[in-house]
C-alpha positions in Angstrom: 10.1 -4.6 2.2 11.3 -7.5 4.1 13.9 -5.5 6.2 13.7 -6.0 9.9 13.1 -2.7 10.9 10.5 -2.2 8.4 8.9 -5.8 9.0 8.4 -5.1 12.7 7.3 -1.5 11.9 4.0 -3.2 10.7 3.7 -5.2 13.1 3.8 -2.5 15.5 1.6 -0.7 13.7 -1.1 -3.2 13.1 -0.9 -3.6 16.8 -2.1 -0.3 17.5 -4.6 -0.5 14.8 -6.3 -3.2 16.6 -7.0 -1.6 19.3 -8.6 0.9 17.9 -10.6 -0.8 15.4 -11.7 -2.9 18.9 -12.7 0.3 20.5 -14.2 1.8 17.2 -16.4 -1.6 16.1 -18.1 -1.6 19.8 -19.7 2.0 18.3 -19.7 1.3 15.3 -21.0 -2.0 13.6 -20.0 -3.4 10.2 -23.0 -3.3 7.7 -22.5 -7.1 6.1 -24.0 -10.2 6.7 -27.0 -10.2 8.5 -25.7 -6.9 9.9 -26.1 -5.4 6.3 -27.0 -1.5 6.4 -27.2 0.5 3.1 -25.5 3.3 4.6 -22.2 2.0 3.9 -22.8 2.8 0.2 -22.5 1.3 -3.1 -22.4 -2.5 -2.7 -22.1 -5.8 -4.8 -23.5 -9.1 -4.8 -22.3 -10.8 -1.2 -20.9 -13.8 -2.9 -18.2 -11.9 -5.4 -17.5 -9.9 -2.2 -16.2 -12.5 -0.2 -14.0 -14.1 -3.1 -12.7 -10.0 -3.7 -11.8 -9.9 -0.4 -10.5 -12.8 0.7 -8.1 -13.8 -2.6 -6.1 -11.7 -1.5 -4.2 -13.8 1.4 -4.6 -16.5 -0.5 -2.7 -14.8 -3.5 -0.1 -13.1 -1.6 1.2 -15.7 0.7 1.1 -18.1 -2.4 3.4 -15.3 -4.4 5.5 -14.3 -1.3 5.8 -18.4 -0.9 7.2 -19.3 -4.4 9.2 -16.3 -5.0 11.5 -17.1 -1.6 15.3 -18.3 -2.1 13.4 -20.9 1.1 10.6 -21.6 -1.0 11.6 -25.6 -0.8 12.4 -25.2 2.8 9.9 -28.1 4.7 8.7 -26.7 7.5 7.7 -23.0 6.2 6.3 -24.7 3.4 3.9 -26.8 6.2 2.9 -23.9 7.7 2.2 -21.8 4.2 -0.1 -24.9 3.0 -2.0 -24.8 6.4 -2.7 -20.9 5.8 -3.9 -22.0 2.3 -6.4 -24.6 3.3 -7.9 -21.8 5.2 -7.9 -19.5 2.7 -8.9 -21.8 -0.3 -11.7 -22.7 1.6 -12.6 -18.9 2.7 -12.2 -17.5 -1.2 -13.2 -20.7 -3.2 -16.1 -22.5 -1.1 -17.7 -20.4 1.3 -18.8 -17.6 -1.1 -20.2 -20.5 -3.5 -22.0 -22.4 -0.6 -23.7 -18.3 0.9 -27.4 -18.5 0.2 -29.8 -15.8 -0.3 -28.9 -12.7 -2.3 -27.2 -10.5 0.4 -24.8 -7.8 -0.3 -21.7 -6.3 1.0 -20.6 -2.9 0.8 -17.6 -2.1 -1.4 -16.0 -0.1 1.5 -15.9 -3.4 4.1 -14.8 -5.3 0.7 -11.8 -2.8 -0.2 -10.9 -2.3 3.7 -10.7 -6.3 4.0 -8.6 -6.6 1.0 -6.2 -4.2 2.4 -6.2 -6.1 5.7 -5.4 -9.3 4.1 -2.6 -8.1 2.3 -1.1 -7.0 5.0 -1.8 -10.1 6.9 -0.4 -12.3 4.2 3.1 -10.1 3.9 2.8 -10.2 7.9 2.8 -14.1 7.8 4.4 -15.0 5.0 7.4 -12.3 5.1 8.3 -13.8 8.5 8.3 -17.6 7.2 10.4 -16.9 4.2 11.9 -13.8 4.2 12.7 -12.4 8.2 13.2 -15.2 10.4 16.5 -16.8 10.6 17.3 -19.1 8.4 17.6 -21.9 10.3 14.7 -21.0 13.0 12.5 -24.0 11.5 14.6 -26.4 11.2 13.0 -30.1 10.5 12.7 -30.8 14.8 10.2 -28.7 14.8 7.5 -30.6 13.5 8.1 -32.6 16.7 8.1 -30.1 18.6 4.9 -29.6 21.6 4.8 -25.8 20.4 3.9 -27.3 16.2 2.2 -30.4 17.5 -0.3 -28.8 20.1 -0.5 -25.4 17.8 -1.7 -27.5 14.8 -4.6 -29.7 16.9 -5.5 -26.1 17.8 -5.4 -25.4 14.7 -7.6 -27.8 12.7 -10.2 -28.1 15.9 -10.8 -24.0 15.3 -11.0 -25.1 11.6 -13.9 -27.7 12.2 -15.8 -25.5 14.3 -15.4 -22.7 12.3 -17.2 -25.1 9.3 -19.6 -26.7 11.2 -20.7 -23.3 12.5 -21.0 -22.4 9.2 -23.2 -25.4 7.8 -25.8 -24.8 11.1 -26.5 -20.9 10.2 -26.3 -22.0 6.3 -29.2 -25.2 7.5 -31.5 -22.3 9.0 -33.5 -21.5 6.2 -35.2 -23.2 3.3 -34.5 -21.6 -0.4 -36.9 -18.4 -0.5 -36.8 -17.8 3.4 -35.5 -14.8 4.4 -36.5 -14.8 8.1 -33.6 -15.3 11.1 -33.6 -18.1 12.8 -31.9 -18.8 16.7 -28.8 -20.7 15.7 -28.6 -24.1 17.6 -26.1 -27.2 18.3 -22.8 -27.6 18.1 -20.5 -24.7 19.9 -23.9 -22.5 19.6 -25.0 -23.7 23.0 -22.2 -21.8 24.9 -21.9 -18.5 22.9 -23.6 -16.5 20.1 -21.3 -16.4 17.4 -20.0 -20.2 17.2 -18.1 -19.3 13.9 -16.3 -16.4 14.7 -15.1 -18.5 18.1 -13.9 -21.0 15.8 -11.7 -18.9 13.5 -10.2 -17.3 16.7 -9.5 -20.6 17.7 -7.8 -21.5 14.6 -5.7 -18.8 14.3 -4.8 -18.2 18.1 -3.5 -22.3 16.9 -1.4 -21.0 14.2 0.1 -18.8 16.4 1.0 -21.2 18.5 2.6 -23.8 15.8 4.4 -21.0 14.2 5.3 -19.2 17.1 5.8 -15.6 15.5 5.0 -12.2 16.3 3.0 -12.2 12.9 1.2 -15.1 13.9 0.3 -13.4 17.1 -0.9 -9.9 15.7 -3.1 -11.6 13.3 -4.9 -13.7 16.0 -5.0 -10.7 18.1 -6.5 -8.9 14.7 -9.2 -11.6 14.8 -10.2 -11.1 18.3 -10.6 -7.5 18.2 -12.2 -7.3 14.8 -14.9 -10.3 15.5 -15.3 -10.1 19.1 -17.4 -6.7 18.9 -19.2 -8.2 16.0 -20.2 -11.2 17.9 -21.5 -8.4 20.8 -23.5 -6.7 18.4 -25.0 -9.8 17.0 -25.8 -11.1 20.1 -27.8 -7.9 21.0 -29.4 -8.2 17.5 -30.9 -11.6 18.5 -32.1 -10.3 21.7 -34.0 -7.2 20.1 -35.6 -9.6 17.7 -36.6 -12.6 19.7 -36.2 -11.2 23.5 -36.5 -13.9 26.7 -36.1 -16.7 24.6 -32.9 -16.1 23.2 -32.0 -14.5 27.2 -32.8 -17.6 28.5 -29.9 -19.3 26.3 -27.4 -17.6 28.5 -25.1 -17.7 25.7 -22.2 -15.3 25.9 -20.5 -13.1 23.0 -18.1 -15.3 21.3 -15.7 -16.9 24.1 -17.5 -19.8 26.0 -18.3 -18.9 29.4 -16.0 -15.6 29.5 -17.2 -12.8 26.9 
């Protein structure tokens, strides 16, 4: 499993599969959230959804972590806790703070479990199990490429919660109408949120410097950035000039 050949294999592979899930979400839009659609089929209550799907990463990189011969080494430990804070947050919080009684599709849950598995292995198998042994050695956490990669890192992070806390703020218990999203990183683009997680992880890229680190980023991009298009159009159809008038873009401020 943790063989070179096979490790990059997936890599390559989940590569591709970006690219066509890119392609195939600009057509095709993901029925959860406020994008729910009943079409996708059987579904369960939107809150156990998100803590089914995301566990997962959190679970596996925790497993792939402990059960390393490097498990004690410092600076893959670092970077293992700072992909844990994420997902602690995401499976653990989040779910518990969603209001409303939405649902989610068992097919986007099972696909998104799947995904983060693969992430997790993609992430984790490089820190402790593929990279050479002494490629994070302790001068790395002075290094400009762990240093800039983390403040990268934890500003994706905040924006990515405060994002969050505005679209949770929108409505009052009982209100089930949509509301324009404003402040904070919603005056440049449509989906604030989704810019922040880019953010974060295009940041833990960076600090680890991997090819793992890089695919999931680029996952992140091409699985939120047609969700952000079709949200913004969403907006539009519903509350027309004035939410034109915003001149917000997509997800990346000022560029898409």
């Amino acid at each position: 499993m943790f063989q070179p050949t096979f490790y990059y294999s997936v890599i390559v592979t989940m590569l591709f599969l970006a690219i066509i899930v890119f392609v195939v979400l600009h057509r095709i839009t993901a029925g959860y959230g406020m994008m729910y659609n009943s079409k996708w089929g059987l579904s369960i209550n939107n809150r156990l959804g998100w803590i089914l799907m995301e566990a997962p990463s959190f679970v596996t990189m925790l497993l792939l972590w402990i059960l390393s011969e490097r498990a004690s080494a410092t600076v893959p430990a670092i970077m293992a806790i700072l992909f844990e804070v994420h997902y602690f947050q995401r499976t653990f919080i989040f779910p518990l703070l969603i209001r409303g009684k939405s649902r989610m599709p068992l097919a986007i849950m099972i696909m998104g479990m799947i995904f983060n598995v693969v992430n997790a292995y993609m992430i984790g198998g490089w820190l402790f199990y593929v990279s050479p042994p002494d490629y994070y050695n302790i001068n790395w956490l002075y290094s400009p490429t762990f240093i800039i990669g983390t403040i990268i890192f934890f500003a994706g992070m905040w924006i990515n919660l405060r994002s969050d806390s505005i679209v949770r703020h929108l409505r009052k218990p009982g209100d089930n109408r949509h509301y324009i999203p404003r402040g904070g990183m919603y005056r440049y683009v449509t989906s604030a949120n989704y810019f922040g997680e880019i953010t974060e992880w295009v940041g833990y890229a960076i600090l680890t410097w991997s090819l793992g680190g890089l695919t999931f980023a680029i996952w992140t991009f091409a699985n939120l950035a047609p969700r952000a298009r079709s949200i913004h159009y969403r907006y539009i159809n519903e509350f027309g000039k004035e939410y034109k008038d915003l001149n917000r873009r997509y997800i990346i401020p000022f560029i898409y």
